[in-house]
N, CA, C and O atoms as a DFTB+ gen file, in Angstrom:
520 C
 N C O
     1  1     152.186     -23.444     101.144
     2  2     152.215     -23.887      99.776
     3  2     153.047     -25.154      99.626
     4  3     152.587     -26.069      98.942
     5  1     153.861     -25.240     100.028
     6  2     154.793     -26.638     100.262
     7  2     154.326     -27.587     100.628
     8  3     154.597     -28.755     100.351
     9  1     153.349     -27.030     101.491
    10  2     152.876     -28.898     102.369
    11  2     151.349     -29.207     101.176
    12  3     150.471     -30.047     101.370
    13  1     151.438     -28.284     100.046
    14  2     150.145     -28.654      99.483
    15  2     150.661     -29.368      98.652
    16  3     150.082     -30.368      98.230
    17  1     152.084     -28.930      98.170
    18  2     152.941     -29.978      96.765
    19  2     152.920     -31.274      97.225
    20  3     152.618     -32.293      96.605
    21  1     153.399     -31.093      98.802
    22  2     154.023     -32.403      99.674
    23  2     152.765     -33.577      99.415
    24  3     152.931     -34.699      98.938
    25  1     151.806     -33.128      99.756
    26  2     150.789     -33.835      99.925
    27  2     149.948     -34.111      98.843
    28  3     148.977     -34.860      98.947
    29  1     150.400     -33.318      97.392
    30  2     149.466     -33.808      95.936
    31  2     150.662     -34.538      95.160
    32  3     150.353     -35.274      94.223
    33  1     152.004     -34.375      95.498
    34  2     153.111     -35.078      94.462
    35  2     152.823     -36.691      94.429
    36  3     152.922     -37.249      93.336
    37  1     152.411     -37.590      95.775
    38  2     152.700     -38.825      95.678
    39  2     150.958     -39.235      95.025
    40  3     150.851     -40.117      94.174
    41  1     149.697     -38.479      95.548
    42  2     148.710     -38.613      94.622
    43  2     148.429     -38.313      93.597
    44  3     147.381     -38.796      93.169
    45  1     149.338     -37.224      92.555
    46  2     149.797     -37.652      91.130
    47  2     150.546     -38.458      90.406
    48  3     150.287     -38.861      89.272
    49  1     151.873     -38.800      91.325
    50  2     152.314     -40.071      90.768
    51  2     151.575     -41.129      90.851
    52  3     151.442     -41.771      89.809
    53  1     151.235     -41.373      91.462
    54  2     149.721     -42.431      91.872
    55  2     148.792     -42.683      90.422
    56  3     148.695     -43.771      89.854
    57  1     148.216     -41.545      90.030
    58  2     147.408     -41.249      89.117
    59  2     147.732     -41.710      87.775
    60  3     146.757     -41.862      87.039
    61  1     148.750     -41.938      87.344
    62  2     148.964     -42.256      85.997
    63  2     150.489     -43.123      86.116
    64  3     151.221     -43.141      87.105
    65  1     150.709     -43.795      84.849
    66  2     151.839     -44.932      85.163
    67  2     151.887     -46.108      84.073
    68  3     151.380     -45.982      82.958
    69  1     152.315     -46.858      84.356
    70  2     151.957     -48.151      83.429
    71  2     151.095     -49.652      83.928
    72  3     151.259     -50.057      85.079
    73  1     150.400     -50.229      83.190
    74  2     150.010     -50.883      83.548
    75  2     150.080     -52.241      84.016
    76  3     149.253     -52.650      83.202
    77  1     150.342     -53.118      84.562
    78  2     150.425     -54.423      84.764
    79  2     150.081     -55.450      83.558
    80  3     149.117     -55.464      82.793
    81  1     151.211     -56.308      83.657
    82  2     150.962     -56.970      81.991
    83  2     149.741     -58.193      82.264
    84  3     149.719     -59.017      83.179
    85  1     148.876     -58.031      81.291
    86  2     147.706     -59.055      80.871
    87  2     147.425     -59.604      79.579
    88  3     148.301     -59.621      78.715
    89  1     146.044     -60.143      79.334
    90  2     146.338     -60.086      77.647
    91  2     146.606     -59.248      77.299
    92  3     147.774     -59.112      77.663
    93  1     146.270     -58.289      76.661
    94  2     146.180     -57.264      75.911
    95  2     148.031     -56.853      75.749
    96  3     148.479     -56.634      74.624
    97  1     149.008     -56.789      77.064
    98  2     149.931     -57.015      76.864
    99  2     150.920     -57.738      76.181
   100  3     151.971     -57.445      75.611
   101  1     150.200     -58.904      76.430
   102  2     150.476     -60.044      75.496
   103  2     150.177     -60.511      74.353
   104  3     150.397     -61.617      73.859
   105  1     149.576     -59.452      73.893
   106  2     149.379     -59.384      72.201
   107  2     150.740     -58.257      71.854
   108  3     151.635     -58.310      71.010
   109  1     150.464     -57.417      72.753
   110  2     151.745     -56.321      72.582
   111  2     153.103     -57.062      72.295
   112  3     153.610     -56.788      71.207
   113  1     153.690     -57.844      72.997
   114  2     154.688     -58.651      73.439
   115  2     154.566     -59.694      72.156
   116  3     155.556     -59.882      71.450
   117  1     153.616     -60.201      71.951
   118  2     153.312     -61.170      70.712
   119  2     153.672     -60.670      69.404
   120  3     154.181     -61.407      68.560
   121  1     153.390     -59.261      69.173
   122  2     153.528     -58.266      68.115
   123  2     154.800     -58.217      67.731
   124  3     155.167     -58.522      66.596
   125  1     155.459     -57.880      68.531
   126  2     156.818     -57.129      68.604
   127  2     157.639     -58.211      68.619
   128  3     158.407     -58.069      67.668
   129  1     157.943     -59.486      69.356
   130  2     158.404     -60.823      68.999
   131  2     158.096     -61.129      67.728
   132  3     159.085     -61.444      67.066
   133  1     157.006     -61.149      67.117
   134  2     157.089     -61.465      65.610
   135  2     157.798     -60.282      64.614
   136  3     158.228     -60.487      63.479
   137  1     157.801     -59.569      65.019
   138  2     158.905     -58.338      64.253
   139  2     159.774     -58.917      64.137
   140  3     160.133     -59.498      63.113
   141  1     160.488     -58.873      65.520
   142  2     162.302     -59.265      65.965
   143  2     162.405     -60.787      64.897
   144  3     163.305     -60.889      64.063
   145  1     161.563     -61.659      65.055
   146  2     162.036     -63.017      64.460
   147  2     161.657     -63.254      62.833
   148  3     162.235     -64.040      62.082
   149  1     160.569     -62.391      62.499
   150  2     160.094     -62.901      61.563
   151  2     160.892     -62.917      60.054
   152  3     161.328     -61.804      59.761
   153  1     161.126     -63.848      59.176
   154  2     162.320     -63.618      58.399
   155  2     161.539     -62.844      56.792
   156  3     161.853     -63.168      55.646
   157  1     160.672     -61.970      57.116
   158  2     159.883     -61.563      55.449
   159  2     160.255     -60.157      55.697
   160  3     160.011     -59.481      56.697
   161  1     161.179     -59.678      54.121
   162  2     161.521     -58.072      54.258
   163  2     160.982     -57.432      54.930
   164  3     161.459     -56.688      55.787
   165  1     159.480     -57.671      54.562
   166  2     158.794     -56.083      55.655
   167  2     158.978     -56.126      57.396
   168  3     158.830     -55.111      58.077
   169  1     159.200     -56.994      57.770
   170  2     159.730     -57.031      59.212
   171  2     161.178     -56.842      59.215
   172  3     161.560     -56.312      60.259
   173  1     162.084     -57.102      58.396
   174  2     163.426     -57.288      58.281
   175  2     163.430     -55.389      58.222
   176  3     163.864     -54.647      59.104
   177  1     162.806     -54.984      56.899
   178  2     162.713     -53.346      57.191
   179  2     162.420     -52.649      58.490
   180  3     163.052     -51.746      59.039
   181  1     161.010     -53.444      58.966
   182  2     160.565     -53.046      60.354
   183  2     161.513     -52.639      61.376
   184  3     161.509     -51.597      62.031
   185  1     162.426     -53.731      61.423
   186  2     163.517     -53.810      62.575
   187  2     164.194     -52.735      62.088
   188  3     164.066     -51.566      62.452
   189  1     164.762     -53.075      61.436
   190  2     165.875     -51.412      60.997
   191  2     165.362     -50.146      60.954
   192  3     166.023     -49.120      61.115
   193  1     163.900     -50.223      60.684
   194  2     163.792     -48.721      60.637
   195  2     163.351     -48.003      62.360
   196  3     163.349     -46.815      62.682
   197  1     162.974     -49.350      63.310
   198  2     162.814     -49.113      64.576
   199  2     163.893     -48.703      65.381
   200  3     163.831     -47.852      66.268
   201  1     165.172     -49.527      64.936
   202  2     166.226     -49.654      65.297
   203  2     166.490     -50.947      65.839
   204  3     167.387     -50.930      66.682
   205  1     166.057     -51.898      65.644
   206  2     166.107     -52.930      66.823
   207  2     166.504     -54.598      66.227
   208  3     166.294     -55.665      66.803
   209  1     166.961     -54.422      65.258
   210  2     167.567     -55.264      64.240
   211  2     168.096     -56.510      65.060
   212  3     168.083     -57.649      64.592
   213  1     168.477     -56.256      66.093
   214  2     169.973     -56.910      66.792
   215  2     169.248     -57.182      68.347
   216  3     169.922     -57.553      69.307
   217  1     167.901     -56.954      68.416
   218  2     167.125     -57.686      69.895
   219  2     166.404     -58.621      70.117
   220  3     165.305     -58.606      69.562
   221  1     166.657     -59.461      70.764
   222  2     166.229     -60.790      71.070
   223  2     164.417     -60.881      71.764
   224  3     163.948     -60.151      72.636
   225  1     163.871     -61.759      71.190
   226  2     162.522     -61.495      71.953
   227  2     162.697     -61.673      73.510
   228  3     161.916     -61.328      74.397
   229  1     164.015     -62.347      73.625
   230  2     164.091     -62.248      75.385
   231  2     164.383     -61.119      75.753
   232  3     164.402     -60.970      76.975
   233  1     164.606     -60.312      75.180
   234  2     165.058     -58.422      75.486
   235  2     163.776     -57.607      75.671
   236  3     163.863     -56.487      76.174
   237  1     162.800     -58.013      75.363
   238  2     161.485     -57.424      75.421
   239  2     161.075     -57.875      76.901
   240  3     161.020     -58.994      77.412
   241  1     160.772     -56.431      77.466
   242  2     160.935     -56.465      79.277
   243  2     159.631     -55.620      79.731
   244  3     159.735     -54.520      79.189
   245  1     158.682     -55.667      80.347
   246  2     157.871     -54.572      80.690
   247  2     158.910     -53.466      81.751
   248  3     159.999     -53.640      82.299
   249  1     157.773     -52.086      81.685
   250  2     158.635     -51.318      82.166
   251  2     157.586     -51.048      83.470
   252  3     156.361     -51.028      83.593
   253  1     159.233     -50.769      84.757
   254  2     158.620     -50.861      86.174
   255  2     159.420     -49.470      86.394
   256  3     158.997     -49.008      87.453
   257  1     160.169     -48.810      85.971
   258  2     160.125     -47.920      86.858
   259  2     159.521     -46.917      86.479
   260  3     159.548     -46.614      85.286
   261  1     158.671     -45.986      87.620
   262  2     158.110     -45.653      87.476
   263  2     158.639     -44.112      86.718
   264  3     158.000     -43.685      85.756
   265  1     159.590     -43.514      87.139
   266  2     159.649     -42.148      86.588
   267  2     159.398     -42.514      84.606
   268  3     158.474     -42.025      83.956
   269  1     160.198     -43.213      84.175
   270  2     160.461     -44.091      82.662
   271  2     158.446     -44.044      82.507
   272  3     157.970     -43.498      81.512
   273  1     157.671     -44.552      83.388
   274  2     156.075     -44.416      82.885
   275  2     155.684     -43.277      82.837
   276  3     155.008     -42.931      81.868
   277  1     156.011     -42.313      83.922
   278  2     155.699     -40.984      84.138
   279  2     155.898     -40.628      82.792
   280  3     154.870     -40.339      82.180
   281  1     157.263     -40.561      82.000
   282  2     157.544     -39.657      80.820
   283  2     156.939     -40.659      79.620
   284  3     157.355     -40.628      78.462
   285  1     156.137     -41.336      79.985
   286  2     155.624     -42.791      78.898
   287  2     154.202     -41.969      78.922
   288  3     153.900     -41.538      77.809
   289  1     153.483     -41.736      79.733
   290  2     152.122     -41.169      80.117
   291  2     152.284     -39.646      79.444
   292  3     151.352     -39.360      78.692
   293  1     153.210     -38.729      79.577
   294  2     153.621     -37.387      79.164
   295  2     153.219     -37.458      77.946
   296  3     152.092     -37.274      77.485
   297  1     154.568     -37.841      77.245
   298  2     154.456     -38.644      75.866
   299  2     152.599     -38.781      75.142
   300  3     152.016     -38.124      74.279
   301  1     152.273     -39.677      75.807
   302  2     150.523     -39.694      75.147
   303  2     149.904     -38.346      75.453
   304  3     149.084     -37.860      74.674
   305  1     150.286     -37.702      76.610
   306  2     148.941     -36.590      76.541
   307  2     149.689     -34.919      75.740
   308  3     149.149     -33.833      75.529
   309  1     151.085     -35.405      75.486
   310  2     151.355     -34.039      74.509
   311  2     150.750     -34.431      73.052
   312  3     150.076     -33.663      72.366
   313  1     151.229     -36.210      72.582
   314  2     150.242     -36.760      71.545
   315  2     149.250     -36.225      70.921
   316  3     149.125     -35.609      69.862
   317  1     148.387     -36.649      71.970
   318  2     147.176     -36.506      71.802
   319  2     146.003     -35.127      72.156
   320  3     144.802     -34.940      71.957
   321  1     147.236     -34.279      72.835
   322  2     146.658     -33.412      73.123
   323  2     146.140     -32.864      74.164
   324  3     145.773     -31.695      74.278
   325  1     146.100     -33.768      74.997
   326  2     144.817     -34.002      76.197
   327  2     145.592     -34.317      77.443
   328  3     146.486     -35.116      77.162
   329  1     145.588     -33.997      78.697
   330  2     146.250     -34.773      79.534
   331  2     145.177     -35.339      80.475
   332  3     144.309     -34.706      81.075
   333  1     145.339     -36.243      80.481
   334  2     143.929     -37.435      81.325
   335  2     144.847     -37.724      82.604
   336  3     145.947     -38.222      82.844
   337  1     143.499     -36.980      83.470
   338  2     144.482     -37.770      84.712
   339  2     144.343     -39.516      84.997
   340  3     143.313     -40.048      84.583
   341  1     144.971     -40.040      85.422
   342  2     144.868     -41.040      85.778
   343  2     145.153     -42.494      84.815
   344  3     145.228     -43.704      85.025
   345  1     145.266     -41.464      83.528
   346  2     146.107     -42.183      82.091
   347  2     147.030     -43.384      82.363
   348  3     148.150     -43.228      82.851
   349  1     146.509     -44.627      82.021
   350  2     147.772     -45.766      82.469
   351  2     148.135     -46.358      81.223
   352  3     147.274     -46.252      80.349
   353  1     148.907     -46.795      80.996
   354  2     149.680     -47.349      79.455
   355  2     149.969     -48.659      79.622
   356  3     150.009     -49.412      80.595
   357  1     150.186     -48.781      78.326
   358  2     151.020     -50.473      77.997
   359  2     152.472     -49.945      78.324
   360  3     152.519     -48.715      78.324
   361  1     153.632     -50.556      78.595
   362  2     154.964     -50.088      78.222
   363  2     155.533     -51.094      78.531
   364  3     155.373     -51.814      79.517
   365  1     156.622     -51.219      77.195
   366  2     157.681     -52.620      77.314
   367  2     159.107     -51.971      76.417
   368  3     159.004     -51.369      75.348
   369  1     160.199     -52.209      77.015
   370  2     161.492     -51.941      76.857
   371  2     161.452     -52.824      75.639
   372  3     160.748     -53.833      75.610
   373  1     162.420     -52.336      74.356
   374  2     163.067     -53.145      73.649
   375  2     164.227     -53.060      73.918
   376  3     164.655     -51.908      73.852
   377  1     165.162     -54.053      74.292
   378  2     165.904     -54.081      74.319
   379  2     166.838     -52.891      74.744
   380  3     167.790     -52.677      73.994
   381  1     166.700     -52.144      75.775
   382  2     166.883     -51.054      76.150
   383  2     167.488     -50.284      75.083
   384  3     168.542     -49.670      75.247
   385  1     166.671     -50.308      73.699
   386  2     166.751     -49.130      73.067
   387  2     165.786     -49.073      72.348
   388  3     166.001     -48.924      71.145
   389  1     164.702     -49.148      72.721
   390  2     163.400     -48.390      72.270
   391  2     162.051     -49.020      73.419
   392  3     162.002     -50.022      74.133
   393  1     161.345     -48.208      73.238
   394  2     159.911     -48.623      74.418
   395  2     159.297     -48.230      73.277
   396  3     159.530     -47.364      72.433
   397  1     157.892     -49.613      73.540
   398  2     157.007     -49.754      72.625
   399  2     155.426     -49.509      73.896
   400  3     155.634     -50.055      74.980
   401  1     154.462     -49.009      73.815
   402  2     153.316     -48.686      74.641
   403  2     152.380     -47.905      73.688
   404  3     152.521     -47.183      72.701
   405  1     151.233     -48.440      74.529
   406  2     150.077     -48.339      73.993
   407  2     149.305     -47.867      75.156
   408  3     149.617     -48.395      76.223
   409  1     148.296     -46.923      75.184
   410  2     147.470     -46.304      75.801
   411  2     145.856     -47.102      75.168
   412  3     145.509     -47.098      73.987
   413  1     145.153     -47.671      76.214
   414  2     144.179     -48.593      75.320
   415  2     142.638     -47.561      75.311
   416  3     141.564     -48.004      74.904
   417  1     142.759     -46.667      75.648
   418  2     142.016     -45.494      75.782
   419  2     141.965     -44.357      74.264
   420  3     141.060     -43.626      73.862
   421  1     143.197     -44.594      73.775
   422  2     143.893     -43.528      72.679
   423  2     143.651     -44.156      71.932
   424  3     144.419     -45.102      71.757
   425  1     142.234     -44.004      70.874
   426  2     142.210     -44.672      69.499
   427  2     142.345     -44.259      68.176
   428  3     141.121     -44.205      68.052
   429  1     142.758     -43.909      67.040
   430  2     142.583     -43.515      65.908
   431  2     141.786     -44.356      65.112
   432  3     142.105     -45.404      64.549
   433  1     140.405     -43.599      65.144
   434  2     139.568     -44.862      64.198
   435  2     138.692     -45.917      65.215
   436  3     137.922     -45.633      66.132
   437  1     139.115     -47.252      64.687
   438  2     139.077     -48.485      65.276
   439  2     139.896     -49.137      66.131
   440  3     139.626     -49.927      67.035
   441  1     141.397     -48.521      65.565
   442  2     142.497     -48.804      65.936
   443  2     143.089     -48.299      67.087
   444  3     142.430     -47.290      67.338
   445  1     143.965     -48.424      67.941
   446  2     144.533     -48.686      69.018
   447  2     146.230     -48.316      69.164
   448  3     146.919     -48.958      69.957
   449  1     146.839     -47.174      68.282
   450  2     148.274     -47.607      67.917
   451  2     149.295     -47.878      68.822
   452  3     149.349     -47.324      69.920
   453  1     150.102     -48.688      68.434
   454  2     151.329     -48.878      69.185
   455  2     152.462     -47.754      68.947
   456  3     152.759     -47.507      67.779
   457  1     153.131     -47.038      70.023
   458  2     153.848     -46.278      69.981
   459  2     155.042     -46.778      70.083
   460  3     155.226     -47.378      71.142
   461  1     156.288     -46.734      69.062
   462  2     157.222     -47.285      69.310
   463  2     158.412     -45.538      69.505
   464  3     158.585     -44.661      68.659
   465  1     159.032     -45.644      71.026
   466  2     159.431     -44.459      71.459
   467  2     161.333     -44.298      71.256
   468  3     161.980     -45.346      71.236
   469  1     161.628     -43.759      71.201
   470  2     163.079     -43.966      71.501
   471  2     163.650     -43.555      73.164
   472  3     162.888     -43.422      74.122
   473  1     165.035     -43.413      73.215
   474  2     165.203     -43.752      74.882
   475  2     164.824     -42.237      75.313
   476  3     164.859     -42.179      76.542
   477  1     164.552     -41.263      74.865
   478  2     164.303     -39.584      75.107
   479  2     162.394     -39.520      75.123
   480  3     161.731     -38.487      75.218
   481  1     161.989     -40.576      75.031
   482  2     160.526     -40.645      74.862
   483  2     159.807     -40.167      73.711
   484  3     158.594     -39.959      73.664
   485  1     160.961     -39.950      72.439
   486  2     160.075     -38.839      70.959
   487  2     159.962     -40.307      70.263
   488  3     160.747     -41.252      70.345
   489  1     158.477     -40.170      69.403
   490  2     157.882     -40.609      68.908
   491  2     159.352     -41.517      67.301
   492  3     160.073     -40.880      66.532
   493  1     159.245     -42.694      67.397
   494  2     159.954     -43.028      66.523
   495  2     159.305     -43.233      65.314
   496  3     159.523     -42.601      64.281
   497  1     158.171     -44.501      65.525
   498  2     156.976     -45.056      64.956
   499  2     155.936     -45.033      65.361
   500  3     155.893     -44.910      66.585
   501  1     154.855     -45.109      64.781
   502  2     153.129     -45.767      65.040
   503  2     152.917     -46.832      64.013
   504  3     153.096     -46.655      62.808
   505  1     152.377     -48.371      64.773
   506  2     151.698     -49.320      63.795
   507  2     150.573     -49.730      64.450
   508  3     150.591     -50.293      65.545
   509  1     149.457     -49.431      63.731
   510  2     147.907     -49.644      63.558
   511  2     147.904     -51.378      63.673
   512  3     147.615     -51.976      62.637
   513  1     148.133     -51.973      64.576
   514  2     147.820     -53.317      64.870
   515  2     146.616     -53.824      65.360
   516  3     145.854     -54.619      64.809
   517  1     146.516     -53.258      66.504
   518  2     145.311     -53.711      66.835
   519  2     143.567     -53.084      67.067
   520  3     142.671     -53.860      67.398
């Protein structure tokens, strides 16, 4: 039984994770930079109610390690209900106090939401952006 864990643990970590940044990232990253800077209340609210009032768009980091995706991937399939193997995400650090990711698979609607997480991985926000 051991050598069956041994031998399925590194082909499930394998299976799901985050994704490598592209466009689609870079709308993510685009999003969330216009939060942090933008000077009109409803972003000024935005920030505070995210927590992130006080982070620089240079603080916005994709996320590489992998266990941090593992519980990023978790996160969507308790969500949503479903656990998909092989589930890969958006994920980007704010300012190491909040991760923002998107699963481009997970739609409500038309929409696509952005999950904005806190550092325990529970759901802080959702904004219907894209």
């Amino acid at each position: 039984m051991a050598t069956f864990v041994l031998v399925l643990a590194p082909t499930l970590s394998a299976q799901s994770g985050c994704r490598a940044p592209d466009d689609t990232s870079a709308r993510i990253v685009h999003y969330v930079s216009f939060v942090l800077t933008d000077t009109s209340q409803a972003s000024a609210r935005a920030r505070d109610s995210l927590g992130i009032a006080t982070v620089q768009p240079s603080q916005i980091a994709p996320v590489t390690d992998s266990r941090a995706c593992s519980k990023i991937v978790a996160f969507f399939d308790h969500f949503e209900g479903v656990t998909r193997r092989g589930r890969r995400v958006y994920a980007y650090s704010i300012g190491g106090r909040r991760f923002v990711a998107q699963d481009p698979n997970f739609k409500s609607g038309d929409w696509t939401p952005l999950m904005f997480l806190d550092q325990k991985y529970k759901l802080v926000q959702s904004h219907m952006v894209f």
